[in-house]
OpenMM code with the backbone's topology and positions (N, CA, C; nanometers):
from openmm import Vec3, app, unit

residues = "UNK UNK UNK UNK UNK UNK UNK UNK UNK UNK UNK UNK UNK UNK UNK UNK UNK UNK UNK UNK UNK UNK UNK UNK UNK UNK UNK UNK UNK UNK UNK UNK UNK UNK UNK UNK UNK UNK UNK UNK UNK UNK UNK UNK UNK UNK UNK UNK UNK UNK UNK UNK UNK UNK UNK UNK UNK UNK UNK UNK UNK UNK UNK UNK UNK UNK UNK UNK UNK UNK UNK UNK UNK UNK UNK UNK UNK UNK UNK UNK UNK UNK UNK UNK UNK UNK UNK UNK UNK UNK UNK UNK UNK UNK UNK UNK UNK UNK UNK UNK UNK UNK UNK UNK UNK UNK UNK UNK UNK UNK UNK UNK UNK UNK UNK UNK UNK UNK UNK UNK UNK UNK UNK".split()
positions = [
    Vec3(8.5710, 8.8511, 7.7949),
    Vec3(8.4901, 8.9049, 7.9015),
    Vec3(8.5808, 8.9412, 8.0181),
    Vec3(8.5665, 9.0518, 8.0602),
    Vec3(8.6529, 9.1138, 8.2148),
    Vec3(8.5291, 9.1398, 8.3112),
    Vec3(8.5105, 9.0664, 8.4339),
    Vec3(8.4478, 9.0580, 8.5162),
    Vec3(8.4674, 9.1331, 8.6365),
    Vec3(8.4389, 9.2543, 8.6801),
    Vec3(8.4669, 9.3489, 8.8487),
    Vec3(8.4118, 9.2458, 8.9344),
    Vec3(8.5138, 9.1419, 8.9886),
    Vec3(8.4921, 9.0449, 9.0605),
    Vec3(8.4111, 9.0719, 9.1748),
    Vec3(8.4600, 9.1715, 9.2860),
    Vec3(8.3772, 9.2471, 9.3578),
    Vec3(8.2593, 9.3270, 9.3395),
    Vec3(8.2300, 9.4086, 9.2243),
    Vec3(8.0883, 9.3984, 9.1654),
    Vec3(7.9776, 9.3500, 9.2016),
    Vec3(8.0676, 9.1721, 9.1160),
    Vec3(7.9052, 9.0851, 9.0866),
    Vec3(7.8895, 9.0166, 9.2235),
    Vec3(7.9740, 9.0378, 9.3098),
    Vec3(8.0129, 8.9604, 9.4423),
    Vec3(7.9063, 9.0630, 9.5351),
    Vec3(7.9278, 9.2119, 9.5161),
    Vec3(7.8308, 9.2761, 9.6323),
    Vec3(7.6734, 9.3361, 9.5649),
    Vec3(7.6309, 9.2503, 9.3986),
    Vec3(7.5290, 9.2837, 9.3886),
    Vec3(7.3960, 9.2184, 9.4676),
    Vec3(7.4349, 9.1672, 9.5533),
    Vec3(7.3282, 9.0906, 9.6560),
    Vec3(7.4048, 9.0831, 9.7730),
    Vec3(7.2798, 9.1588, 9.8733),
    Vec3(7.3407, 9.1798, 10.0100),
    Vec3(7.3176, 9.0722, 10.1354),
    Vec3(7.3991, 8.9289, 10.0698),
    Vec3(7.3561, 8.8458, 10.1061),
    Vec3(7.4147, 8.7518, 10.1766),
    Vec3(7.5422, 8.8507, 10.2870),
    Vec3(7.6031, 8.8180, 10.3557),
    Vec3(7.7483, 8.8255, 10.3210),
    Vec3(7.7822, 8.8157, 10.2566),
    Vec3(7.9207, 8.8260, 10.1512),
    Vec3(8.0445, 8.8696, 10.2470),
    Vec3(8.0093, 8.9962, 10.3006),
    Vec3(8.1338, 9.0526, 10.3914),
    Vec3(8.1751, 8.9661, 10.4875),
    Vec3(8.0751, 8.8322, 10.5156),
    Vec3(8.1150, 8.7814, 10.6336),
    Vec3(8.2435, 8.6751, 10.6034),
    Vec3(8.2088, 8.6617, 10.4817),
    Vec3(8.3257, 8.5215, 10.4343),
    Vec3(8.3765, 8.6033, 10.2808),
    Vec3(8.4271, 8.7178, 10.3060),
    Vec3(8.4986, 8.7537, 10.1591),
    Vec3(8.5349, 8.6624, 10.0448),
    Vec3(8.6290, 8.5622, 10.1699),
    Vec3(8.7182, 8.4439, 10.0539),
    Vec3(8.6340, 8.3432, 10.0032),
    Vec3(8.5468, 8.3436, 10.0798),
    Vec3(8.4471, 8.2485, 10.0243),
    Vec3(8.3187, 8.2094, 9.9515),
    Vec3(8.3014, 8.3718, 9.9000),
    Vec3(8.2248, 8.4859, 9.8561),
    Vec3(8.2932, 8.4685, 9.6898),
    Vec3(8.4360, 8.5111, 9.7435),
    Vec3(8.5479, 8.5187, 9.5783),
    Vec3(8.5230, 8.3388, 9.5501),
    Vec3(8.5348, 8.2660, 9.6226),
    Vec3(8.5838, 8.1379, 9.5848),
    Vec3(8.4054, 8.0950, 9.4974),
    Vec3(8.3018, 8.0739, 9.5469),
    Vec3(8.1954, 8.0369, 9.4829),
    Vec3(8.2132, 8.1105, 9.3643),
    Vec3(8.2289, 8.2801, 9.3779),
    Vec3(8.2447, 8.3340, 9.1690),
    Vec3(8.3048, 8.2291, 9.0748),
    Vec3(8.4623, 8.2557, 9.1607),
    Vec3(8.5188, 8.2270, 9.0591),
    Vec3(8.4892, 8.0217, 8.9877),
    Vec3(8.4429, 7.9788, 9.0964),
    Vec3(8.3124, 7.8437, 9.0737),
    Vec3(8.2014, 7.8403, 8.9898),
    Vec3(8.1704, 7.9803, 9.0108),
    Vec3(8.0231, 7.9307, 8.9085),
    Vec3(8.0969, 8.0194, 8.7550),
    Vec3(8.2063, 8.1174, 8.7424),
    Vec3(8.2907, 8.1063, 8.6437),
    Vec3(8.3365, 7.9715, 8.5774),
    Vec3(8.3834, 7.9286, 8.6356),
    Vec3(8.4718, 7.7974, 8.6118),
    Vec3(8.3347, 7.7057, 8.5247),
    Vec3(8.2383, 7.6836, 8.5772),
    Vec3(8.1340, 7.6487, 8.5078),
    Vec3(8.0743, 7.6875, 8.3990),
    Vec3(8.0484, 7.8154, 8.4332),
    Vec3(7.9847, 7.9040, 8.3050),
    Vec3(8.1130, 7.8864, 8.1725),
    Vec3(8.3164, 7.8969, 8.2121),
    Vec3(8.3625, 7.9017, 8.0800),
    Vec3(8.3810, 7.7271, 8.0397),
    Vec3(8.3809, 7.6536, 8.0997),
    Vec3(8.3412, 7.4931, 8.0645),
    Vec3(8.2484, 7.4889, 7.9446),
    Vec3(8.1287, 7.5587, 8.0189),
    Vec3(7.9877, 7.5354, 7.9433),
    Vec3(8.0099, 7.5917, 7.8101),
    Vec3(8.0548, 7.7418, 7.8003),
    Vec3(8.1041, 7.8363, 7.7013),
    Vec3(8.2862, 7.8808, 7.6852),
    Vec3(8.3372, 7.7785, 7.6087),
    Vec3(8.4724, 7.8604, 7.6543),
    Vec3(8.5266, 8.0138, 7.5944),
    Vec3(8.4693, 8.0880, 7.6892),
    Vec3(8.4577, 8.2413, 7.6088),
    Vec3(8.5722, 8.2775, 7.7040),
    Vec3(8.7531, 8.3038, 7.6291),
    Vec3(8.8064, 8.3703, 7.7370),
    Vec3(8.7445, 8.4818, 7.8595),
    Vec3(8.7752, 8.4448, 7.9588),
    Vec3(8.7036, 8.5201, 8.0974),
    Vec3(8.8307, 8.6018, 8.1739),
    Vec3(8.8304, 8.7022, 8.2266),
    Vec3(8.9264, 8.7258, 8.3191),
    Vec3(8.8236, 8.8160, 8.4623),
    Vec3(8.8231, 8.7482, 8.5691),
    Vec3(8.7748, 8.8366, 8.6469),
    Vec3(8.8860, 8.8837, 8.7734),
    Vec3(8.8946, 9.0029, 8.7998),
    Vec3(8.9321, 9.1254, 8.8779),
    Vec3(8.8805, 9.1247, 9.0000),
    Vec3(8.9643, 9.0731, 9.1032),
    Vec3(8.9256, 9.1483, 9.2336),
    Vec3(8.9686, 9.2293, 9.3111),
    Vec3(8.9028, 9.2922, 9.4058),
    Vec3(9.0034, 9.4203, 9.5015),
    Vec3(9.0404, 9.2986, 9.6228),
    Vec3(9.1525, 9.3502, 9.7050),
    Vec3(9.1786, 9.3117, 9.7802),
    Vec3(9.2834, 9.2101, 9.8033),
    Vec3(9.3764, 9.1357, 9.9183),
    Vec3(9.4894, 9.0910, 9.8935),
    Vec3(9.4678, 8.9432, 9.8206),
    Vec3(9.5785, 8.9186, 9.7464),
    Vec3(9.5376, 8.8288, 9.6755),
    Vec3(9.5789, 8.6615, 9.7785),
    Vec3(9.4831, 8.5491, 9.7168),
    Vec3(9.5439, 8.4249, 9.7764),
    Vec3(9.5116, 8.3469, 9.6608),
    Vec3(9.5784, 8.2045, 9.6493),
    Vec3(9.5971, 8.1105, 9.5493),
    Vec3(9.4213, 8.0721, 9.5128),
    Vec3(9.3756, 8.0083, 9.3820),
    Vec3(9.2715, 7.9644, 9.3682),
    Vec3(9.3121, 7.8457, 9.3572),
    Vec3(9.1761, 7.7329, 9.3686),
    Vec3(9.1848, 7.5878, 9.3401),
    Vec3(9.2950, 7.5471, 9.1801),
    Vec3(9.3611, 7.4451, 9.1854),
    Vec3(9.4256, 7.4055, 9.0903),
    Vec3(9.2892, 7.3614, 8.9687),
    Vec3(9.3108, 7.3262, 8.8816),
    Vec3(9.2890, 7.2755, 8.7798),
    Vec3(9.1359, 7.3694, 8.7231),
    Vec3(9.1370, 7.5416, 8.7203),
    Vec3(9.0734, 7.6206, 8.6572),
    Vec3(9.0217, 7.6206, 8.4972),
    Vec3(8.9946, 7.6318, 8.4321),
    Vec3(8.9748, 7.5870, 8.3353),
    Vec3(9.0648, 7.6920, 8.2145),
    Vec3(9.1135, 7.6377, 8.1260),
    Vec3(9.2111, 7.7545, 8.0614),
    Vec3(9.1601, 7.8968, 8.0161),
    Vec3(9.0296, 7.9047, 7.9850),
    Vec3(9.0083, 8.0529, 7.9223),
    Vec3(8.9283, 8.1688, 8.0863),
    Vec3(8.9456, 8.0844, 8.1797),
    Vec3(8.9247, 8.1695, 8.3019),
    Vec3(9.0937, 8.1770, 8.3534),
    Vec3(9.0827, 8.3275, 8.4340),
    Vec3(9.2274, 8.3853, 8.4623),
    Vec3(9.1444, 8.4748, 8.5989),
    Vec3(9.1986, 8.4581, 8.6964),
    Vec3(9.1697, 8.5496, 8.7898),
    Vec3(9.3204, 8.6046, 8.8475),
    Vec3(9.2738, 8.7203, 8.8748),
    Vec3(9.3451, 8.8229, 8.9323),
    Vec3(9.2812, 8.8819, 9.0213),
    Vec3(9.3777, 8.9721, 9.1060),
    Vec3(9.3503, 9.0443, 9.2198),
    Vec3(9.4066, 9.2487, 9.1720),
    Vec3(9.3691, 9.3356, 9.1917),
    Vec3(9.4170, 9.3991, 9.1815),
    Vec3(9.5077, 9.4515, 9.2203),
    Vec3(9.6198, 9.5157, 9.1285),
    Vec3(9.8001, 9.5464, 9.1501),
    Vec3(9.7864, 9.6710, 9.2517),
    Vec3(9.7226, 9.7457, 9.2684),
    Vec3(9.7298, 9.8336, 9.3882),
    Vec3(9.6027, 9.8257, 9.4916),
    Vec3(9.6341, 9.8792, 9.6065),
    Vec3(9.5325, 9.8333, 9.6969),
    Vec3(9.3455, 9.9337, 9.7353),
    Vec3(9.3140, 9.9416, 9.8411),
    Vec3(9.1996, 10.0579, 9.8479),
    Vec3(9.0769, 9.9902, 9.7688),
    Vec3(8.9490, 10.0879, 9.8071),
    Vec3(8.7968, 10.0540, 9.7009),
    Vec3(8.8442, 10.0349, 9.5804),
    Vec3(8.7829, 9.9840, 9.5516),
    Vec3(8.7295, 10.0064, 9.3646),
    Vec3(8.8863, 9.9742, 9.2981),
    Vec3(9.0000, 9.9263, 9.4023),
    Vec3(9.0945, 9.8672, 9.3067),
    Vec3(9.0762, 9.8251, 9.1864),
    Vec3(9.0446, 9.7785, 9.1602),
    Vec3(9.0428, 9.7055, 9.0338),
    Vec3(8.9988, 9.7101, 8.8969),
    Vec3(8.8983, 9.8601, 8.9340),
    Vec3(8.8496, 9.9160, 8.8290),
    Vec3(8.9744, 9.9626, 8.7449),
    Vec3(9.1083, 10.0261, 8.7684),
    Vec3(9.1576, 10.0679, 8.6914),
    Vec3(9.2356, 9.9908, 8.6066),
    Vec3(9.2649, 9.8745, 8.7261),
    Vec3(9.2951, 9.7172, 8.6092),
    Vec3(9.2277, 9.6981, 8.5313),
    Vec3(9.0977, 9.7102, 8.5055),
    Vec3(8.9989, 9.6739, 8.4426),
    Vec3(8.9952, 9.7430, 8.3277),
    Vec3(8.9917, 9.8528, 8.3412),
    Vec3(8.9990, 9.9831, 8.2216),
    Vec3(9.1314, 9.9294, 8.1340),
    Vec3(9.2545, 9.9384, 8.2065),
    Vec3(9.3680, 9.9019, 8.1137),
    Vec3(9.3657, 9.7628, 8.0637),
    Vec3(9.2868, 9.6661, 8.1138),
    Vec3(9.2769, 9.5647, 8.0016),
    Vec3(9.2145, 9.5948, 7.9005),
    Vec3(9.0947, 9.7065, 7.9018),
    Vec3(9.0100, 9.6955, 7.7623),
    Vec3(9.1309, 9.8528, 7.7026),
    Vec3(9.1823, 9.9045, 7.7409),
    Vec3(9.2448, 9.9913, 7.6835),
    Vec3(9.3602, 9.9190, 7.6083),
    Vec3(9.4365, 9.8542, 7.6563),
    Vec3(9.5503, 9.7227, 7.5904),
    Vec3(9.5046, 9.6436, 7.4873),
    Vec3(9.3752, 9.6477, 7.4719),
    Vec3(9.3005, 9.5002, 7.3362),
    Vec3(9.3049, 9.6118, 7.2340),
    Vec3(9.3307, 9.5047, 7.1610),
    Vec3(9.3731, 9.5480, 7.0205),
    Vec3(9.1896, 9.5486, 6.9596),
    Vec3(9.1571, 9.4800, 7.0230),
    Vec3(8.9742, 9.4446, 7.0020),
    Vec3(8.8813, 9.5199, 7.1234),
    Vec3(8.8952, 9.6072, 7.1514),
    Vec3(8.8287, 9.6546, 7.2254),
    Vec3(8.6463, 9.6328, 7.2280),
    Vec3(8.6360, 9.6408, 7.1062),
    Vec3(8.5067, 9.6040, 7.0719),
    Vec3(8.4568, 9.4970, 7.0900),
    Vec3(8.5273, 9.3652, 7.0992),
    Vec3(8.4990, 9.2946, 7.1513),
    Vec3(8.4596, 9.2247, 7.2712),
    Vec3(8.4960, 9.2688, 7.3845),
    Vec3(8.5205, 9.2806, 7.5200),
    Vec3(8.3625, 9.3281, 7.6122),
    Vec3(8.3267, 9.2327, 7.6752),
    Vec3(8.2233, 9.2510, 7.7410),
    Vec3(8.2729, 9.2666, 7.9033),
    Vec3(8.2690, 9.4134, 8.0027),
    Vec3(8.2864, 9.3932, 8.1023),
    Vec3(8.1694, 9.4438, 8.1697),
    Vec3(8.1751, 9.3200, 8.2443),
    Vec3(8.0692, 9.2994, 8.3642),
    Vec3(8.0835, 9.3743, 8.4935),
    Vec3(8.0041, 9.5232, 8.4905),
    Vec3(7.9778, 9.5728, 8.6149),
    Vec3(7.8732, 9.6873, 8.6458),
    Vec3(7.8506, 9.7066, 8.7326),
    Vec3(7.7171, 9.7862, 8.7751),
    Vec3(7.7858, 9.9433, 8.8278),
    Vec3(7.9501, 9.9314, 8.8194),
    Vec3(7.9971, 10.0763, 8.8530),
    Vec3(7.9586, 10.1838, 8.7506),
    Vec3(7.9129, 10.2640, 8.7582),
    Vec3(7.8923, 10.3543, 8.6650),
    Vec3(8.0103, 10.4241, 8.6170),
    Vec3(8.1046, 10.4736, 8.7049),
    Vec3(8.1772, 10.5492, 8.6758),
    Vec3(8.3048, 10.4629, 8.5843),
    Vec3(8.3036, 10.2971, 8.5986),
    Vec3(8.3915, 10.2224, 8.5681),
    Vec3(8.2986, 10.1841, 8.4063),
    Vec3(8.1975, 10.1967, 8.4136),
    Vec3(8.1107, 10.1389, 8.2950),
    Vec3(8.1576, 10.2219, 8.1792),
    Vec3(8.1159, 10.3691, 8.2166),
    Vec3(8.1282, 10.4750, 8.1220),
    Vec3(8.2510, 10.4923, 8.1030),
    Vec3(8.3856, 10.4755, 8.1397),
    Vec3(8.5150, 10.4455, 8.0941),
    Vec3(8.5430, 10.3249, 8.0026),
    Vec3(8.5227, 10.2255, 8.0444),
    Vec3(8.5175, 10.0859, 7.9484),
    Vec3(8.4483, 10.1460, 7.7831),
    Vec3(8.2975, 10.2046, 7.8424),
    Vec3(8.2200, 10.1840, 7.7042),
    Vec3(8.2914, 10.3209, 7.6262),
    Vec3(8.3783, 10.4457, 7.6981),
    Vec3(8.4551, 10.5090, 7.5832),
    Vec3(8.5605, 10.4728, 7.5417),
    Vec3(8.6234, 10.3574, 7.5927),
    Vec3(8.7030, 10.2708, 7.5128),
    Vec3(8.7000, 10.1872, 7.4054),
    Vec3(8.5100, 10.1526, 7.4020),
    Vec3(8.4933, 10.1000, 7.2679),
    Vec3(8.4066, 9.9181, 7.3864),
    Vec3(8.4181, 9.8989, 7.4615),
    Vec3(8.3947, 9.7865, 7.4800),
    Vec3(8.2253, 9.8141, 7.5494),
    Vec3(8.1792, 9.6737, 7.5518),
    Vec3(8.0338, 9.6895, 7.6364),
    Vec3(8.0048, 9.6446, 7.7302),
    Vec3(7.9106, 9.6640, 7.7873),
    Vec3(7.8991, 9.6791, 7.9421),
    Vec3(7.7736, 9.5407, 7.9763),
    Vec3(7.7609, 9.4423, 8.0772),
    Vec3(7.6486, 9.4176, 8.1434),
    Vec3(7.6861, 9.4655, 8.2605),
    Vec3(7.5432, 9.4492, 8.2953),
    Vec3(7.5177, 9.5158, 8.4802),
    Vec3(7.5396, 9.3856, 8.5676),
    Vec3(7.6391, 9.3644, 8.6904),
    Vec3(7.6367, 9.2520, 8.7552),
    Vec3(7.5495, 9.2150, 8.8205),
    Vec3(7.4496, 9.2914, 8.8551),
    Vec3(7.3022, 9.1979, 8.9052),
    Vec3(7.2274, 9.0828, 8.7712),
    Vec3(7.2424, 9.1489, 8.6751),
    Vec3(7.2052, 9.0395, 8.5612),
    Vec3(7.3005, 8.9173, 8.5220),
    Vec3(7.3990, 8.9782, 8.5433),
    Vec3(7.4700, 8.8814, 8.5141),
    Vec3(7.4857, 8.7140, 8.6292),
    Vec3(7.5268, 8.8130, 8.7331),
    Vec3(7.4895, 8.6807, 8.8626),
    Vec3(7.3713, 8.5883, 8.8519),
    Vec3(7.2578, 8.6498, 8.8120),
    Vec3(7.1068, 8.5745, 8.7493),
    Vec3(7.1728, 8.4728, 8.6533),
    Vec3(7.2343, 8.5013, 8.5792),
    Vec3(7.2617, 8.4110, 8.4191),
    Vec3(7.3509, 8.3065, 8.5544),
    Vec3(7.4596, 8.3755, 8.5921),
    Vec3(7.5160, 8.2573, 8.6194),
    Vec3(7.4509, 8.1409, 8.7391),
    Vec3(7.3758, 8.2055, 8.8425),
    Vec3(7.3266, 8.1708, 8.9070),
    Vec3(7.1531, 8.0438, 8.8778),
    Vec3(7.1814, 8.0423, 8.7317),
    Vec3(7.0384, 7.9684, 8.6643),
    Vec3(7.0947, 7.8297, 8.6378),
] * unit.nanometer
topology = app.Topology()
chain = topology.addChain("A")
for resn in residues:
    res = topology.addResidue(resn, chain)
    for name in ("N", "CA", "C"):
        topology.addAtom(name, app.Element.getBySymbol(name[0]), res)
């Protein structure tokens, strides 16, 4: 699973911009939970500068920040991970970008929408 960290972060307008880091830090928390519960390798993607996460993450979650800067960074990280899998088909990435969706899914991989997904994790 490749997660548009920022995505599932601004599918609820529910203050988020005010505490970015702390916005990223609960995801990658209720991640950390969700791959415990399921250990389904996870990697989620964010825009923006990167800072350290809590120690002791769980092994099949990996966060990253995206390698160049600007909007929608990270979409193109995102694309070249499912373009790099040898399993493309396998690969579920989580986001509500359209323009990032319909790239992923002509790579072969599938798409949820991050408002649904935040629900799952958020239950």
């Amino acid at each position: 699973m490749v997660v548009d960290g920022m995505n599932v972060i601004g599918s609820r307008p529910d203050g988020w911009w005010r505490d970015r880091r702390g916005a990223i830090e609960v995801l990658v928390d209720r991640l950390a939970l969700r791959v415990a519960r399921q250990p389904t390798p996870t990697t989620v993607v964010f825009d923006g500068r990167p800072f350290a996460m809590p120690a002791g993450l769980p092994a099949p979650l990996e966060v990253r920040f995206a390698t160049r800067g600007g909007p929608h960074a990270a979409d193109a990280d995102i694309a070249q991970l499912v373009a790099d899998s040898a399993h493309p088909a396998e690969i579920l990435v989580v986001t509500s970008d359209a323009e990032l969706a319909g790239r992923v899914r002509s790579l072969g991989a599938r798409v949820q929408g991050a408002g649904s997904f935040r629900r799952e994790l958020e239950r």
